[in-house]
LUMMI-268336 format. One record per residue (C-alpha): residue number from 1; residue in three letters; y, x, z. Coordinates in Angstrom, 3 decimals, padded with zeros to 6 digits. Layout:
<atoms>
NUM,Ala,Y,X,Z
...
</atoms>
This chain:
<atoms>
1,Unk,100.214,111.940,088.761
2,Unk,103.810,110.312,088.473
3,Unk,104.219,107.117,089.546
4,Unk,105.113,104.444,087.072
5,Unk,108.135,102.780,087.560
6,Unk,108.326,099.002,087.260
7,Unk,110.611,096.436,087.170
8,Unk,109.597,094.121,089.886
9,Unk,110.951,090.676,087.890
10,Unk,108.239,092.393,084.874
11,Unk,104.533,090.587,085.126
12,Unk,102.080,092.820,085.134
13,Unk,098.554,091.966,083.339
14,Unk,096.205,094.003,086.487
15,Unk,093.218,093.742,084.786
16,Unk,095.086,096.292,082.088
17,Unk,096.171,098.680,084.360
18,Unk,094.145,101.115,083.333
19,Unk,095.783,101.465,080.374
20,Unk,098.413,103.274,082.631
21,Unk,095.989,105.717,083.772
22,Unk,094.499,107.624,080.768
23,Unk,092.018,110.523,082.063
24,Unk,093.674,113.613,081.344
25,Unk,091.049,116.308,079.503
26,Unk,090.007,119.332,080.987
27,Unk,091.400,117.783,084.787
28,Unk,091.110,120.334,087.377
29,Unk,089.835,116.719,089.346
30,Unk,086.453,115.412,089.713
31,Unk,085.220,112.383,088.108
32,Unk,085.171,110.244,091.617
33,Unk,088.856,111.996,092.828
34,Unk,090.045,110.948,089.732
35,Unk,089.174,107.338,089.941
36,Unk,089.974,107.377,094.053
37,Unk,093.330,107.756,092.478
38,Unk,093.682,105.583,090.183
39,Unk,092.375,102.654,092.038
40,Unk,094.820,103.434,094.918
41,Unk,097.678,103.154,091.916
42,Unk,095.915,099.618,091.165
43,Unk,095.919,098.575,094.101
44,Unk,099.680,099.495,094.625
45,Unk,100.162,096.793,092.038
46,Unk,097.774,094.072,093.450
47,Unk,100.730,094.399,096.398
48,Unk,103.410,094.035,094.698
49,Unk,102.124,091.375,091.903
50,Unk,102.668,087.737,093.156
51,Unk,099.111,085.853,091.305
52,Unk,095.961,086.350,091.890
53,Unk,094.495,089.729,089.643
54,Unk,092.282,089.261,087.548
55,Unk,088.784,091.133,087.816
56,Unk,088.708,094.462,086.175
57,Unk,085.936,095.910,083.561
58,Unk,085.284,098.816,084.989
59,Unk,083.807,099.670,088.616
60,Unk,086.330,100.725,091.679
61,Unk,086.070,101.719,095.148
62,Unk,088.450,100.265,097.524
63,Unk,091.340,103.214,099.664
64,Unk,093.440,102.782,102.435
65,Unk,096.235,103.519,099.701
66,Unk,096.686,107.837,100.289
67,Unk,099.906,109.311,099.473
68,Unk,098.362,111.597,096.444
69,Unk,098.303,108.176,094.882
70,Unk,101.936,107.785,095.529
71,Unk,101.954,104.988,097.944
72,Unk,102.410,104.362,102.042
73,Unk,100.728,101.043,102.280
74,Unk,097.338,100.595,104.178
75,Unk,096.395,097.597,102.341
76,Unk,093.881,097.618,099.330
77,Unk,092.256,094.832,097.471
78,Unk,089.682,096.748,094.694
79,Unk,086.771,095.756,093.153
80,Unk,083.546,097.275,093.333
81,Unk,080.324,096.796,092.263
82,Unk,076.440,097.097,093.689
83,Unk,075.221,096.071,096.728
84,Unk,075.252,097.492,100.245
85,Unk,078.857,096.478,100.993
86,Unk,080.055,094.927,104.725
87,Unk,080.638,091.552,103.925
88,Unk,082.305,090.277,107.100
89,Unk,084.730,088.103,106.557
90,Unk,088.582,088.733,106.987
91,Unk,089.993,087.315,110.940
92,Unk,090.772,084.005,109.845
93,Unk,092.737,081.276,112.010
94,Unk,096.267,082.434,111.891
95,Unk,098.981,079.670,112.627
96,Unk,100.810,078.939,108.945
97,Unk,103.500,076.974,110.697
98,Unk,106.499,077.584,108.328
99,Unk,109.321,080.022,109.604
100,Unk,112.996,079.226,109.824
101,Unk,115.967,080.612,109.294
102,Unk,117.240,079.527,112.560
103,Unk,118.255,082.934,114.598
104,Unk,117.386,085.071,112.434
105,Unk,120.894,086.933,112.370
106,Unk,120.690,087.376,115.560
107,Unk,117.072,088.473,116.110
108,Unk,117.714,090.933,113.312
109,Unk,120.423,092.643,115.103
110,Unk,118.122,092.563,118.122
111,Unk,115.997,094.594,115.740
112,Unk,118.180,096.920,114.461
113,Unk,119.334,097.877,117.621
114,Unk,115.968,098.578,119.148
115,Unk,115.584,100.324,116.152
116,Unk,118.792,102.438,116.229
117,Unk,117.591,103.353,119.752
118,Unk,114.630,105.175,118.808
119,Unk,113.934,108.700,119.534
120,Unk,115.010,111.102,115.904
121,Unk,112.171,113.187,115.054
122,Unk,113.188,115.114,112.362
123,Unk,110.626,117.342,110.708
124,Unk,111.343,121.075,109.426
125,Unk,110.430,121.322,105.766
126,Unk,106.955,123.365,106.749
127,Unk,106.401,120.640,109.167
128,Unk,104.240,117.301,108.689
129,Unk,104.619,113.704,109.824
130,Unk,101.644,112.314,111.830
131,Unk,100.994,108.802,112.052
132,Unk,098.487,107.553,113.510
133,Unk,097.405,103.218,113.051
134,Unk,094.697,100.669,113.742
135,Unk,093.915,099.303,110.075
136,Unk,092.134,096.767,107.696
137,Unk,091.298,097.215,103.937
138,Unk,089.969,094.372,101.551
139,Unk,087.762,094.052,098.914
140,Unk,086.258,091.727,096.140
141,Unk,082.452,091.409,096.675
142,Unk,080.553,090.744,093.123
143,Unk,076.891,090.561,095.034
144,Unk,074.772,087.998,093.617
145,Unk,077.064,087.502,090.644
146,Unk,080.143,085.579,092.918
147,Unk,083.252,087.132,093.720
148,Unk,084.340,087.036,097.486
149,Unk,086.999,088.871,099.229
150,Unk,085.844,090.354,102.397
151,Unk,087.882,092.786,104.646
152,Unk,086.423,096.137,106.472
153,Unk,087.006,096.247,110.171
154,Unk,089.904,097.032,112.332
155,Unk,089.826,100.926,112.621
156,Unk,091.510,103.882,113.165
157,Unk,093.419,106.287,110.379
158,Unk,095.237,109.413,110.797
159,Unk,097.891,110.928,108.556
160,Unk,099.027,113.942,107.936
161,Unk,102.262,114.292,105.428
162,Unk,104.485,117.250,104.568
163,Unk,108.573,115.703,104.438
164,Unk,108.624,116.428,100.741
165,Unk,105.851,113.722,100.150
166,Unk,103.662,116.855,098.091
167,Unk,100.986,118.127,100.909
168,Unk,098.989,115.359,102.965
169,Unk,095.638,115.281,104.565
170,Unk,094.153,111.805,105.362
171,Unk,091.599,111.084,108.537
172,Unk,089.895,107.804,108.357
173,Unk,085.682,108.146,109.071
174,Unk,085.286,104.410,108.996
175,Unk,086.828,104.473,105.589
176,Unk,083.649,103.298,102.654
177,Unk,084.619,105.697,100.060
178,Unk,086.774,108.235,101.652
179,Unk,084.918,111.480,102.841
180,Unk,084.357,111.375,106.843
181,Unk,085.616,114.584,107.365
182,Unk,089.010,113.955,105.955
183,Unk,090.645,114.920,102.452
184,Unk,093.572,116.800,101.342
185,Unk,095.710,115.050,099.333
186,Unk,097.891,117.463,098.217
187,Unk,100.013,116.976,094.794
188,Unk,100.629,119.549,092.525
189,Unk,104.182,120.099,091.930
190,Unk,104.226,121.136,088.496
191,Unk,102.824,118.041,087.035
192,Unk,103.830,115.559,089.616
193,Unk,106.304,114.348,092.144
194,Unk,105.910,112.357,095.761
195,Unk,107.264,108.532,095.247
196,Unk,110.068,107.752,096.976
197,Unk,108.517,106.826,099.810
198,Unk,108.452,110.711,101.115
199,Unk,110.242,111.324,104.388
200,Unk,113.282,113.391,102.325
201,Unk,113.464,110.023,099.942
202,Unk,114.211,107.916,102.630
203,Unk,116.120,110.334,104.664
204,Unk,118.633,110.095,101.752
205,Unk,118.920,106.026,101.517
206,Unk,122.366,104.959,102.654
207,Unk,122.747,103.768,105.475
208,Unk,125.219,100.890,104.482
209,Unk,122.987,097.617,104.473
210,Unk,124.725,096.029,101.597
211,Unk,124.337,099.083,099.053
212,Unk,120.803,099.827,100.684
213,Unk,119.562,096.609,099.779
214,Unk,120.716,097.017,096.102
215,Unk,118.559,100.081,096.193
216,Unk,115.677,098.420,097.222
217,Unk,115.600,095.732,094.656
218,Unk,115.053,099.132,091.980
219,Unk,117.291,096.742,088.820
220,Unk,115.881,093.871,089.900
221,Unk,117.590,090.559,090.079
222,Unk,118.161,089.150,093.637
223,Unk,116.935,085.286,093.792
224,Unk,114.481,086.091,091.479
225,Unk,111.130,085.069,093.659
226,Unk,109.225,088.376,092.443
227,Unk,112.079,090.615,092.595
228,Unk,112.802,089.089,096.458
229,Unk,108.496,089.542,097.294
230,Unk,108.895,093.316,095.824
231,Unk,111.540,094.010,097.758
232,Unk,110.410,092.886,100.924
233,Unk,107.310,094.984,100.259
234,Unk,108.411,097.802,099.621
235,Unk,110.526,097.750,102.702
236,Unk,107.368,097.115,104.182
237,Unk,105.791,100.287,102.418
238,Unk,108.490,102.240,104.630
239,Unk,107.304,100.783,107.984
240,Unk,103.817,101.776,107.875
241,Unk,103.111,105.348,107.685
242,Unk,106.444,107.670,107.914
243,Unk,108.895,108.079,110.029
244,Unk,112.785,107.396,109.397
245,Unk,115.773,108.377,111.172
246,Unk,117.489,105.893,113.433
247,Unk,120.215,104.992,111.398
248,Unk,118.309,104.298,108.735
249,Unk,115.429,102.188,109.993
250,Unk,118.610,099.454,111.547
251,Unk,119.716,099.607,108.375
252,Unk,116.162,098.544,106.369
253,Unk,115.837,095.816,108.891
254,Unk,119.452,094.505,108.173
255,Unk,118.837,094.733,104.408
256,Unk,115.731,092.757,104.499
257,Unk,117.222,089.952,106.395
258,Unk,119.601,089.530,103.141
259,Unk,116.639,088.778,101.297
260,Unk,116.367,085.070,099.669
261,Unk,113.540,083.500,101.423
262,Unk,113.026,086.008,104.616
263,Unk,112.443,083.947,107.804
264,Unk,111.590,083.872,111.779
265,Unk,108.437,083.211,113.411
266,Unk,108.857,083.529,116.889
267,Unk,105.484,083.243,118.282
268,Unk,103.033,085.401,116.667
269,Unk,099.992,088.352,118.044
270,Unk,099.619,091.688,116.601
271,Unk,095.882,093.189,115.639
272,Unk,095.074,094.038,119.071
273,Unk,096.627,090.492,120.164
274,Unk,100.041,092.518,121.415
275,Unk,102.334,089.099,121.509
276,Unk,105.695,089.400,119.101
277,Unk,107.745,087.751,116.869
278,Unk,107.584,088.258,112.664
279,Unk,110.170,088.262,110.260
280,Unk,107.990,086.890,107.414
281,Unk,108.349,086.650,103.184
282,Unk,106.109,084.370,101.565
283,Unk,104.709,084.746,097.742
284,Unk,102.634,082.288,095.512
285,Unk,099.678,083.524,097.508
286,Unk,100.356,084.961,100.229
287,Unk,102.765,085.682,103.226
288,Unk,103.656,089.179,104.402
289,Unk,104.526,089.293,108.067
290,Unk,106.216,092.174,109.996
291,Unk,105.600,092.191,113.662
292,Unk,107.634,092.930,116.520
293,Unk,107.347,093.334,120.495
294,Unk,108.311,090.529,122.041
295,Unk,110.159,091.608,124.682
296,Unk,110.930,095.312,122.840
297,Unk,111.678,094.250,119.504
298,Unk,110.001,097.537,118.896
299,Unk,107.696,097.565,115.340
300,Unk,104.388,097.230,116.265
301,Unk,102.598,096.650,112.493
302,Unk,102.219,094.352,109.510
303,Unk,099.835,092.083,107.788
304,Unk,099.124,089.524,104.440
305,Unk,097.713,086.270,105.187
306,Unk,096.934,083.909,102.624
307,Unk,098.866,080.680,102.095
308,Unk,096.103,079.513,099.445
309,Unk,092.807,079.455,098.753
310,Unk,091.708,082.744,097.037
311,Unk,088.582,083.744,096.152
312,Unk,086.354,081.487,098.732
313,Unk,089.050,082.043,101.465
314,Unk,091.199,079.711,103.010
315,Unk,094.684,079.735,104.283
316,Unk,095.049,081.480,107.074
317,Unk,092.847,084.137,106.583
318,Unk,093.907,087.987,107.296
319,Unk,093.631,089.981,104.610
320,Unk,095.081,093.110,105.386
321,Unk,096.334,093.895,108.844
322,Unk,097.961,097.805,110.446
323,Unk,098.722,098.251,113.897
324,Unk,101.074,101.579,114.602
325,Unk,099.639,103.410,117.429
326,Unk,101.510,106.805,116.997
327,Unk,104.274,108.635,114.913
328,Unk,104.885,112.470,115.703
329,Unk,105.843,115.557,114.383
330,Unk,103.646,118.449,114.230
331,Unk,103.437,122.310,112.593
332,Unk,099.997,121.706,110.376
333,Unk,097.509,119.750,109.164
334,Unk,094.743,118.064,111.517
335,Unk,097.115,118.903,114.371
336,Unk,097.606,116.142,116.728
337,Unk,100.674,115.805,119.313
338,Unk,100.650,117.197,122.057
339,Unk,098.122,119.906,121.361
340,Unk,094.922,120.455,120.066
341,Unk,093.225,119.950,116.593
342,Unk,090.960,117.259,114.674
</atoms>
């Protein structure tokens, strides 16, 4: 399944996207893998759309967004239907104190830097990418006829990719829809292609922040508020599950600070209440924060938080939160560093 491309300053009507998707006849998929799919691809687009979706016709299960779906995210918002769901709510009571602009230069190259400083791992080609994070996935509750967004759980997920973005295998037993013992992901490379979000993709950004930044705004128009929120997001995409080189991650963090609207919060707490500092972008409904070590400036994970109310939350509440734990390379599937097997 390709992913379709999108110009990020183009609205896009979500409660149509399935118009995208047209079931293929005679798929080689089942009827659920088929829809696991296509509800990660909609919920790709509930990330990078700036208003509030609204509800679709047809029933969905919610995914921790899998990379046979072409995306890195770990955030979902879906919609399904019936009973039986968790409906705890999202962690709510997270400080919406405004950010500034003051420092961030500087705190950016602190960034960079740290980042520049990392450790290359550099996969073979029959190697995979193992990342490991602590992670939240939302959901629109229709029980008893009301629609509420509740969130699953902090828990763990384990990923498996190949550097070519076509072979993955995803580990997350907490996961409501996803099969407990794992599922490989695997595209087939005849009839369609890795995003470029795939280790060799960003492996071959440049390295120059001015020119990468261009790149990341994909023909959009800087200035343009949902050009800027894609943009930010998608660097965002990048941080969560794959691994770039050195040179490249400094150079993503010294794009994104060239972003209109990008600012500083310099008191902030992780998932597991790790104390940092953001650099944060905020949308019509929503603020996405990256967050930092504060002593490190190491990445230590991401989350949305709303800045209005949304279906019966209020501002401040969490609705998607990943926590990085680990980032290896390894020789196969369900292999985990430093020896051993899932």
């Amino acid at each position: 399944m390709m992913r379709t491309s999108r110009r990020p300053q183009e609205p896009l009507d979500l409660a149509d996207f399935d118009l995208l998707l047209p079931r293929q006849p005679g798929t080689a998929l089942p009827e659920a893998r088929q829809d696991l799919l296509e509800d990660a691809l909609w919920a790709e687009a509930h990330r990078t759309a700036p208003d509030a979706p609204r509800a679709r016709a047809r029933r969905t299960a919610w995914i921790a967004l899998p990379v046979a779906a072409a995306v890195i995210g770990c955030a979902v918002v879906v919609v399904p239907d019936g009973s039986g769901t968790d409906t705890r709510s999202p962690r709510a009571g997270v400080s919406l104190e405004a950010g500034t602009a003051a420092g961030l230069p500087a705190t950016v190259d602190r960034i960079s830097l740290a980042a520049a400083r990392q450790p290359a791992l550099e996969p073979r080609q029959d190697q995979y990418i193992y990342v490991e994070s602590k992670v939240t996935g939302g959901w629109v509750d229709r029980t008893g006829g009301k629609e509420r967004l509740v969130v699953s759980p902090l828990h763990s997920r384990q990923v498996w990719r190949s550097p070519d973005g076509l072979k993955s295998f995803i580990y997350e037993p907490d996961h409501t829809f996803m099969d407990r013992n794992g599922e490989d992901l695997d595209l087939d490379p005849a009839r369609e292609v890795p995003d470029r979000g795939s280790y060799n993709s960003v492996k071959a950004l440049p390295t120059d922040p001015g020119v990468l930044l261009e790149n990341l705004y994909q023909g959009g128009r800087m200035g343009d508020p949902q050009a800027d929120w894609t943009a930010f997001g998608e660097v965002g995409r990048l941080l969560e599950e794959q691994i770039a080189t050195p040179e490249i991650s400094a150079a993503l963090f010294k794009a994104a600070a060239g972003i209109p609207g990008v600012t500083l919060m310099d008191r902030t707490t992780d998932a597991t209440g790790r104390a940092g500092i953001a650099l944060t972008h905020t949308g019509p409904d929503r603020r996405q924060e990256w967050i930092f070590d504060r002593n490190t400036y190491e990445y230590l994970g991401q989350r949305e938080v709303l800045v209005k109310p949304y279906r019966g939350l209020e501002p401040g509440a969490v609705t998607h939160e990943t926590v990085v734990v680990k980032r290896a390379v390894v020789d196969a599937k369900k292999e985990l560093p430093g020896g051993g097997t899932l």
